[in-house]
N, C-alpha and C positions, 0 to 999 in steps of 0.2 A: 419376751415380746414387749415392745414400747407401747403405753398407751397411747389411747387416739382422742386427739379435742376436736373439738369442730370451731370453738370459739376463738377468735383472730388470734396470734403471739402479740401481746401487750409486753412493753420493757420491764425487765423486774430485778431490782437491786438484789447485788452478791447477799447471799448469807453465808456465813460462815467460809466463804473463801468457794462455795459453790453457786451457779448459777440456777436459782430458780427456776424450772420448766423445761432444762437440757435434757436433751435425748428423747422428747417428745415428738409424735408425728404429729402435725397442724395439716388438717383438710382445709382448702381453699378452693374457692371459686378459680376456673382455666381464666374465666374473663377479668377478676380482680388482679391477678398475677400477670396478667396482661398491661394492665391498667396502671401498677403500681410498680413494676418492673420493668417489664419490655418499654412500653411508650418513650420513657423517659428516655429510654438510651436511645430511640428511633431519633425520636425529635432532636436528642444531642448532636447525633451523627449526620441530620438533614441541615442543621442549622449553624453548626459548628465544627464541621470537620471536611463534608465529602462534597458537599456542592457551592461555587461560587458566588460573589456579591455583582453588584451592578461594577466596581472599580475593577473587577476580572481577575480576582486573589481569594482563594479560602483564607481561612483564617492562618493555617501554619505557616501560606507563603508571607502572609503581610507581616504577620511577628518577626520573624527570620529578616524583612526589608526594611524595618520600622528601629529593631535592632541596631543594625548596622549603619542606619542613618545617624543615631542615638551615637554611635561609635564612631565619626566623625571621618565613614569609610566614601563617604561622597564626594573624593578627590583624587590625587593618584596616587596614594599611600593604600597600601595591602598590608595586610595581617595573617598572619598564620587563623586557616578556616578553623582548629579546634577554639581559640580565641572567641571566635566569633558564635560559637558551637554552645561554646560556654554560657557567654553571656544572653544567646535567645531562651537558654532553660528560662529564666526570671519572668520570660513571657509562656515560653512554651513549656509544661513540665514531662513532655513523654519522650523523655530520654535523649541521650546525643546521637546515636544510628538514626531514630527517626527525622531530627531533626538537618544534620549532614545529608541524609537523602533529598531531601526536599532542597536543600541547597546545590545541589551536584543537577536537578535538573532544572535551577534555574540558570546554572549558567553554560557562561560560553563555549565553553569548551564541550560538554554533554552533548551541543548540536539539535536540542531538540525544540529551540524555540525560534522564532524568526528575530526577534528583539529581544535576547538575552537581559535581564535585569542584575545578572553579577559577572564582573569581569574575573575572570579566572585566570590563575597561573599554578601547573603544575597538570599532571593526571586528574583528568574528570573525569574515563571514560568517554563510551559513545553512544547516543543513542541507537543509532542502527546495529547496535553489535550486544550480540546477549550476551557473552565470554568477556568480553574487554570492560573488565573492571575498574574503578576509579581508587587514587591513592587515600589513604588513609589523611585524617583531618590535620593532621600533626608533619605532613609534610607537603601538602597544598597551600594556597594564599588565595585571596581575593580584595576584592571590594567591589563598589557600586559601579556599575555600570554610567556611562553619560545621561542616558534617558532616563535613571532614576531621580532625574532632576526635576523632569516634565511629573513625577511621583508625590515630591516632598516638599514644592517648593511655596506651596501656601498652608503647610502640614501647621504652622505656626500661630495663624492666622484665625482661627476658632475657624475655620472652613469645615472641618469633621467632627464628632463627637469623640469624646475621650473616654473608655471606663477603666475602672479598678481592673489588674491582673489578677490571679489566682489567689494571692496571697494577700492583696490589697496593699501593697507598698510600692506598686510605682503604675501610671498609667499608659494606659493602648490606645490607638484613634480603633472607631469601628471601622471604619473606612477610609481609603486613601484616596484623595483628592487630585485625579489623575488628571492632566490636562487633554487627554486622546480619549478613545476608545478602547484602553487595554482586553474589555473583555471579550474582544474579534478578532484583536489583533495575533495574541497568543494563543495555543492551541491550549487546551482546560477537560481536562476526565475526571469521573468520580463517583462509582458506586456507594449510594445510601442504602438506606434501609428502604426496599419496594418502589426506591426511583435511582434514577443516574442522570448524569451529566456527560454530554461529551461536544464538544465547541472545536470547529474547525481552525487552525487562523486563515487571516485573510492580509491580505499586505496595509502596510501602515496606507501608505499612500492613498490606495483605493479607498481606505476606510475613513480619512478623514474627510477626503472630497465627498464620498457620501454621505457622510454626517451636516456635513456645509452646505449640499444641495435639497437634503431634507429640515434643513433650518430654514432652507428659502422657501422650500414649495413642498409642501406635503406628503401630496401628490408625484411626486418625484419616483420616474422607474428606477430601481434601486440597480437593476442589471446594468443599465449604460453605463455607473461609474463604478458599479462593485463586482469585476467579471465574473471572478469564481473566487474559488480557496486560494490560498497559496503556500506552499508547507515547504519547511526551511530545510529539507533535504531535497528539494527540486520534483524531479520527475513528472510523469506528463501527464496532464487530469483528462479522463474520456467525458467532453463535457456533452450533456443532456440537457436543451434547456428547459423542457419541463420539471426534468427533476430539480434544477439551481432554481428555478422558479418557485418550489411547493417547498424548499428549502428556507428561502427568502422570506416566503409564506407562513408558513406553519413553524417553520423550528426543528422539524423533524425532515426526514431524507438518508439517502443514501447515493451516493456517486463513485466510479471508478477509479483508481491513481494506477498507473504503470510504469516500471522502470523506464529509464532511460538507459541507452546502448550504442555503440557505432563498430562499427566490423571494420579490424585490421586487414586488410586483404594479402601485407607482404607474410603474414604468420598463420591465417587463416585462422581468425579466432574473436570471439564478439567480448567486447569491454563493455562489462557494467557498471557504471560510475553513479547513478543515482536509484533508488529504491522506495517503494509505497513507505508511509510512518506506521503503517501497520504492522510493517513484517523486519526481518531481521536477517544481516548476511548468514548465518549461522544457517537458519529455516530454511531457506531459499537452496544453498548449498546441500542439506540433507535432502531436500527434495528430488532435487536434479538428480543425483549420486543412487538417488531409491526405484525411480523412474530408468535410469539407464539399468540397474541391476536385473528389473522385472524387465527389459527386453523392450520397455515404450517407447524410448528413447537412444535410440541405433545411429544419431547423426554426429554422438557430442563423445570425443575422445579422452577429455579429462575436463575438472573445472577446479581450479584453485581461487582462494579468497588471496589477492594482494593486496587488501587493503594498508596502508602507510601513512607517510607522513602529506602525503600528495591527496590523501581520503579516502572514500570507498573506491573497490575495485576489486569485479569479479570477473575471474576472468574465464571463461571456455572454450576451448580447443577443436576446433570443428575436423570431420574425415572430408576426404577429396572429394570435389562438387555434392557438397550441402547448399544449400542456397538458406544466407542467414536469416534473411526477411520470413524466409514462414518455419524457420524454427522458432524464432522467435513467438510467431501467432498460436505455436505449440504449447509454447513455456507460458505466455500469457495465461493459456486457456487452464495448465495442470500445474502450476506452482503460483505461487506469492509474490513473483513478479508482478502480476496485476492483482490488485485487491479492494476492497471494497472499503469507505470509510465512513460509517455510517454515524448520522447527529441529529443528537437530541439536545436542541439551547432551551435545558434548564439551568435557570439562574435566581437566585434569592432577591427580592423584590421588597424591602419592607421587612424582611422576614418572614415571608412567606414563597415558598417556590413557584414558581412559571414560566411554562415553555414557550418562549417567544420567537416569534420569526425576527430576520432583524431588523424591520424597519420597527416592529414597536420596542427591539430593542436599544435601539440608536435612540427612541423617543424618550426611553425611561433615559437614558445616559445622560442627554439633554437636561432632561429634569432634575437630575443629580446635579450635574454641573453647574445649570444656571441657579440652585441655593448652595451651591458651593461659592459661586462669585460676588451672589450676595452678601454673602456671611462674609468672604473676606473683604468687601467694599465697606460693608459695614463698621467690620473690624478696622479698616482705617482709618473711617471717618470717624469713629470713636477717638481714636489714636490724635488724630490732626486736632477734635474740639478741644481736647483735654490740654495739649500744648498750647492751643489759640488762647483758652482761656486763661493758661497761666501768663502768655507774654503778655494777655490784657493787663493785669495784677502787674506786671515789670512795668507797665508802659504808663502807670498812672504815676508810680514814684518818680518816676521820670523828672516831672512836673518840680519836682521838688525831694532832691536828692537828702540834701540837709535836715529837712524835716525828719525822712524819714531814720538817718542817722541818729537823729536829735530824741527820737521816738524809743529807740532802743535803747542808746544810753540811758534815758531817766527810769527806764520802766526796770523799778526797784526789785522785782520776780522775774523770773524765766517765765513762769506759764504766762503770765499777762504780755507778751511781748505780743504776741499772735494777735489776739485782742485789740490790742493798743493799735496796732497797723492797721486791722479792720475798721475802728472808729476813724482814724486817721485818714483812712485812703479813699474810704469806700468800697473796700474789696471786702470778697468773703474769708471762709478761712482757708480752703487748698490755695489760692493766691497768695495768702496771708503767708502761709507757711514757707511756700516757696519764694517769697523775697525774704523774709527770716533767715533763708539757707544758704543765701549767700555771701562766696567769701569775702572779707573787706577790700581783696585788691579786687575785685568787680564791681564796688559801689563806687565805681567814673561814670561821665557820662558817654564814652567810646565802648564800652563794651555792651553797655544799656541799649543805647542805639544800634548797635549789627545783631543785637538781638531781637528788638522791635520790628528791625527792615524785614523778617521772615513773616510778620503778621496778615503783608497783603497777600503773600502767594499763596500763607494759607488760608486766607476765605477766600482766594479761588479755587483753590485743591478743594476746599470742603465742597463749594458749589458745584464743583463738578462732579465731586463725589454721590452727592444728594441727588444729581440729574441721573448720575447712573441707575440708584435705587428707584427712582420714581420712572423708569424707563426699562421696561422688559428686551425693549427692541435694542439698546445699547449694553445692557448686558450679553442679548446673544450675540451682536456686533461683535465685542472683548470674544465671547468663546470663539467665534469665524476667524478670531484675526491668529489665537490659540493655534488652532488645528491646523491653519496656513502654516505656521511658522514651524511646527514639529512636525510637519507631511514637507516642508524645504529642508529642516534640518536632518532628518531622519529617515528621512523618504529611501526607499533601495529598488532597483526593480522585480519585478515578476521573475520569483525563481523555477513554480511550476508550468508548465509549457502545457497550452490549453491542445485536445486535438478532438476536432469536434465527430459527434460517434455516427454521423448521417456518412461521414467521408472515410469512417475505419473500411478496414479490408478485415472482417474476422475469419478466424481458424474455420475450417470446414475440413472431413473425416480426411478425405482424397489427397488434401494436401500433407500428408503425413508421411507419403513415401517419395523420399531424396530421389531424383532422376541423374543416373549416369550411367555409361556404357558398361556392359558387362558379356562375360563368355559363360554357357550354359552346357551344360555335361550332363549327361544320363547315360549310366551303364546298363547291361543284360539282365543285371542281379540286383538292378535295383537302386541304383547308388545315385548319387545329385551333388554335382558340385558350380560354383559359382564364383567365380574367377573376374576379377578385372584385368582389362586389355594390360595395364602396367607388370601386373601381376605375372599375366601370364608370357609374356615378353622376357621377364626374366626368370622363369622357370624351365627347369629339364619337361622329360618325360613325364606323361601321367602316370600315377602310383596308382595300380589298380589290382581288388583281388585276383588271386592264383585263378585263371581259366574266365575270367570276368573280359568284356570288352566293353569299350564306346558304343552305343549304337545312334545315341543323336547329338548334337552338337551345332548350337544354333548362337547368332551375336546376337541377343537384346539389350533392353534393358531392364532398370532393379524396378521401375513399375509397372511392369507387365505380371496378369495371371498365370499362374500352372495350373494344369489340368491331368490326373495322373490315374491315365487308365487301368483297371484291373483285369487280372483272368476272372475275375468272377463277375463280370458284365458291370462295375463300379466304377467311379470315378470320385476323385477326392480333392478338393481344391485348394489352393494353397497361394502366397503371393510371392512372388522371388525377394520383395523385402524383408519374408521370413526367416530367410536363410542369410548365414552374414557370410561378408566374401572368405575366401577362402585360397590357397594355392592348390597347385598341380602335386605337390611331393603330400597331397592327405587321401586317404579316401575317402572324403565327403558324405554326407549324411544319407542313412538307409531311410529309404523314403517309407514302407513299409511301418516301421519304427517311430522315426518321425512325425506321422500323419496319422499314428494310431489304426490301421488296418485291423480287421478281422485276422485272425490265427492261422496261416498256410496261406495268406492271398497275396499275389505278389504283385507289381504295376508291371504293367510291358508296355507302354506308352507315354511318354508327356506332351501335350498342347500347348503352345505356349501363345498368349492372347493378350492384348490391351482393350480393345472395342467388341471383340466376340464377332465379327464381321467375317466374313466364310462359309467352309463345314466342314465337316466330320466324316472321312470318308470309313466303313467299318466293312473289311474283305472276308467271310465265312469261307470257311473249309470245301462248305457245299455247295462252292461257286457262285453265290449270289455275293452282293453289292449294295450296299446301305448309307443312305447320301443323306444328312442329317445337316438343319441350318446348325452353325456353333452357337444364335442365340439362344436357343433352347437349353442352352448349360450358365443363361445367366441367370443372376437370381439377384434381389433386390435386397435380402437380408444376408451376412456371412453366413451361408450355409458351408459345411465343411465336405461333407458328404451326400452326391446326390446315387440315389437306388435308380436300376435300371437305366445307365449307361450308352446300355444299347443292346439289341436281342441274342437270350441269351441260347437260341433253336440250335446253334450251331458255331463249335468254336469259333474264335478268330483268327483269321491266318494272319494278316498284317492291318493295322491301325494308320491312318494318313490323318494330316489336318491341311485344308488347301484354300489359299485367301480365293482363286480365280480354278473355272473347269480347265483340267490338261491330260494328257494321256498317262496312262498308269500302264504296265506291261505286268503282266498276270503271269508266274508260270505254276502248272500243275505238277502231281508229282510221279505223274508219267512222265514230263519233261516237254509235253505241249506249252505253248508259249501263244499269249492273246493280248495283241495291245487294241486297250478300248480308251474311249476317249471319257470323260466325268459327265458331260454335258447331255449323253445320251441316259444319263440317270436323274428323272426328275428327285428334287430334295423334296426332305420329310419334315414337320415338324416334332412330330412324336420321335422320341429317343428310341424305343426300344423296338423301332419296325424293321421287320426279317428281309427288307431290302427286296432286290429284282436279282432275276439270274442272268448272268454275267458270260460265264465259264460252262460251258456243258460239259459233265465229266462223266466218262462211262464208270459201270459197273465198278464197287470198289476204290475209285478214284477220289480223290480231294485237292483241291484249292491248296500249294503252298506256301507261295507268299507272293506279293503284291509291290511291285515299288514305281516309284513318279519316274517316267521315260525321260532320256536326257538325249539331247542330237549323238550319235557313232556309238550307241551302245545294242543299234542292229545295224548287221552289212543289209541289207533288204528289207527295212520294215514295212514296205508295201505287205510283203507277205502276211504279215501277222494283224494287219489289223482286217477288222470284221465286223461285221453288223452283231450287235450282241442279242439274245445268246449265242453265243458260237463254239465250236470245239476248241480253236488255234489251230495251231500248226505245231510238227515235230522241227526242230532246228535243222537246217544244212548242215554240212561238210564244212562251209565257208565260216558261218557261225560258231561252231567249236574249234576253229583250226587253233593252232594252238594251246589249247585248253590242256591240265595235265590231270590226271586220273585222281579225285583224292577222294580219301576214306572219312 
């Protein structure tokens, strides 16, 4: 068992080739090991890896862009990407995978920025595609993009600071001296340690005009010239403007993106060409495929990804009369079609982190830029005194060329030469030097003078230099003229397509079952099939059990209710788009079965209903008559199964559903025969009421069955109708004439 110290591990030199203190357990404070351990790598990974600067680059993009500038890739010469892979280790050291990734999504080819920063040739992959991997670095190319120009092009200029790399042999800028607003334009993620980053883009265009109309006015509403996001796979944003508003605001938010689609109508089938940047053809396609498998999804007959060299493309196969419009508000509502894309603009400030909305982030960008312009105004004006001063020193020997000829020859030492011309001229010594250094065919007086001639333009250049610095309002002037010029030359339009959410049409339950004509079947024993007209047009005979027959047979359609009477006073509901069509040569689904029935309970009815408008007519054995409204069988929740039906005092001989009152013809099974009319039976609302009598039957006797009277199915029906309750009447001679005896 290891001893135990309490007192901290101090470093302690080898003895004897062993290490003093090994295999010891050291108790430490949770909070010292916090302190001495965690912090450090927190703060590493907030400041140095996961979250952006004001120029709109972590650290790994800038090395990788700063690299490649260094590489002399800011033209139209490429290089093989391991090359280049290579040489950003000297900036970056965690390896080449890491570093090829972070290059693969800066460029072009990846798809996943709006203003790619590296021109790509070969396989990059794609962003919208999980599967579609990018080639190996050793058979790619690149280089810089055009607009890494608007990047690097005052990188020279002391515009940024510079520090030592990892190893301290060659230096980095901290930041890069962007002439836009890179850190809106491009889209930017990146979980830290207890915070993250995630920055939407937004179009170059819009963002420099806003940046120009918050240089003029403050106060500037940032919505008229900054509409929304705009993300470089297109698709179409559900805009909210209070939410683009608190966005604006605060920095934080969240707003909707939705594919884009257009329906083939000669193939019947919708093309998805643009997708949220949140999700993936891959995701999207497992969805749909999961969704149609659980039965939610009954409209969509296949969906293939064709995605190519033309881009994305998904494509789905629609069944006969789908109406694409609210399939689609389907797929919105249960896939990744529409998704959500939520932002948080944190950004490294000073080095320190803050979630800024984007006008105070545009405000800090400003502030970056305008001691960016400084420094390199500066940096010129240093540039211009220092040549001024030397053609000063050219412009005196002028005066007297020979002298100073005369000066160098006699001066008996090299070092005294510099001297000797000081005393001579009146110049200092970088003066000094600099006419020293010149060669003997430019001591004429023609090359002396085109060199002098440059002295007035530059103490205009200098004075104009010095106005800039002593003038805030002309440096921001220089950055407006900036942003005009990379919002002309750069500028692209709006690729996501705004669709404002006061004017959506959203998914609602109802809309979910497809409307088209259909044929409805109900057999004796139970059976249910659903047929379209097409379908059944080109079918034989119905296939039905041995002793089985039709007994209803009604044309709807597939969004209408069932309603499936039981012997045991039940009913159990059901939707005809639960059932998928079907032909004549199957025997269609046992409804018993299907609907989960009690054990021995059979249906011997179906209702078939859209509005529940009617009733329920229910004929007992014992001659009565039970006139029930059909609302009474709606229900506001899916209920599957409603108890008591209807009463259950006395079997049922025959079941009717009837939109309007009409005559029914009653016979008993003495073979009396009673046509009464519906309207003579006031309706109920209570389901399970024993109804009014109908039929008077003697001793013995019951109610047969019951059916809806049709014109020439009595020679005399005067005879048989009657004020109810009534006996009927026995049939004539005339009425069975023909009839043949069966068993």
């Amino acid at each position: 068992m290891p001893k135990k110290r309490k007192d901290p591990p101090q470093a302690r030199p080898k003895a004897n080739g062993v290490i003093e203190g090994a295999g010891e357990v050291v108790e430490q404070r949770i909070t010292r090991t916090l302190e001495e351990n965690y912090m450090p790598y927190a703060m590493s990974v907030i400041l140095s890896r996961a979250i952006p600067e004001i120029d709109g680059f972590k650290p790994a993009h800038r090395k990788l862009l700063y690299t490649m500038y260094k590489m002399g890739l800011l033209g139209p010469t490429r290089t093989k990407s391991a090359n280049i892979v290579g040489q950003t280790m000297k900036l970056n050291p965690h390896g080449d995978a890491a570093i090829y990734d972070t290059m693969v999504r800066l460029s072009r080819g990846y798809e996943a920025l709006l203003h790619p920063y590296i021109d790509s040739k070969g396989n990059f992959g794609k962003f919208y595609s999980r599967d579609m991997a990018w080639a190996a670095s050793r058979y790619t190319e690149a280089r810089l993009d055009d607009l890494c120009k608007e990047l690097f092009n005052d990188i020279d200029k002391d515009t940024v600071d510079f520090v030592d790399n990892y190893d301290n042999t060659l230096k980095e800028p901290t930041l890069l001296p962007a002439s836009f607003p890179s850190v809106l334009v491009n889209a930017n993620t990146g979980i830290a340690v207890g915070m993250a980053s995630s920055i939407c883009p937004f179009n170059l265009a819009e963002v420099c005009q806003t940046t120009i109309a918050l240089m003029r006015d403050p106060e500037h509403d940032i919505a008229t010239t900054l509409l929304a996001p705009d993300f470089p796979g297109g698709g179409q944003l559900v805009y909210d403007a209070k939410a683009i508003q608190e966005i604006y605001r605060t920095g934080r938010g969240s707003f909707r993106v939705r594919a884009r689609y257009s329906y083939d109508k000669s193939v019947n089938c919708i093309d998805i060409t643009q997708i949220p940047p949140t999700t993936t053809v891959e995701a999207i396609v497992e969805k749909v495929v999961d969704l149609v498998k659980h039965g939610k999804l009954k409209e969509i007959s296949d969906i293939r990804d064709e995605t190519g060299l033309d881009g994305l493309k998904i494509t789905i196969d629609l069944k006969r009369g789908v109406d694409p419009d609210r399939l689609m508000q389907r797929l919105f509502k249960f896939t990744p079609l529409e998704d959500s894309f939520s932002c948080n603009f944190n950004v490294l400030i000073a080095g320190v982190p803050r979630v800024l909305g984007v006008g105070d982030l545009l405000q800090e960008w400003v502030a970056f830029r305008i001691e960016c312009v400084r420094r390199r105004t500066h940096f010129d004006l240093s540039k211009k005194r220092d040549k001024l001063h030397l053609l000063k020193g050219l412009q005196a020997i002028l005066l007297d060329i020979d002298k100073a000829v005369a000066i160098v020859r006699n001066t008996e030492e090299e070092a005294e030469v510099v001297p000797n011309l000081m005393i001579g001229f009146g110049i200092d010594e970088v003066q000094a030097e600099y006419v020293a250094e010149i060669k003997l065919r430019h001591l004429n007086r023609e090359y002396i003078l085109k060199r002098t001639e440059e002295v007035g333009q530059l103490e205009k250049d200098i004075a104009e230099l010095q106005g800039i610095l002593d003038s805030k309002a002309k440096v921001k002037g220089i950055i407006i003229k900036e942003l005009q010029a990379v919002a002309k030359q750069y500028g692209q339009p709006r690729r996501t397509m705004l669709l404002y959410s006061d004017e959506l049409e959203e998914y609602r339950e109802e809309e979910e079952i497809p409307d088209y004509p259909v044929h409805l079947f109900f057999t004796r024993d139970g059976y249910f099939k659903k047929i379209t007209p097409q379908s059944l047009r080109m079918s034989g005979e119905q296939k039905l059990k041995e002793g089985d027959e039709v007994v209803q047979q009604l044309e709807s359609t597939n969004n209408v209710d069932l309603l499936f009477f039981t012997d045991r006073a039940q009913v159990y509901k059901a939707k005809a788009s639960d059932f998928g069509d079907t032909k004549a040569s199957v025997l269609g689904e046992y409804i018993p079965a299907k609907l989960g029935m009690d054990e021995g309970e059979n249906a011997i009815y179906m209702a078939v209903t859209k509005d529940y408008s009617g009733y329920m007519l229910f004929f007992f054995e014992n001659g009565k008559v039970a006139k029930v409204n059909m609302e009474s069988y709606a229900t506001k929740t899916n209920r599957r199964k409603l108890l008591g039906a209807y009463s259950d005092k006395s079997p049922a001989a025959s079941i009717a559903y009837i939109q309007e009152d009409c005559e029914f013809l009653l016979t008993s099974a003495q073979g009396r025969m009673l046509l009464m009319h519906t309207g003579a039976v006031q309706p109920k609302t209570t389901r399970n009421t024993q109804g009014v009598a109908a039929m008077t039957l003697r001793k013995g006797g019951r109610l047969l069955r019951a059916v809806p009277y049709a014109e020439g199915m009595l020679k005399k029906p005067d005879r048989y109708r009657k004020n109810i309750p009534a006996l009927g009447a026995l049939p004539t001679p005339e009425e069975t004439e023909g009839e043949q005896l069966t068993l």
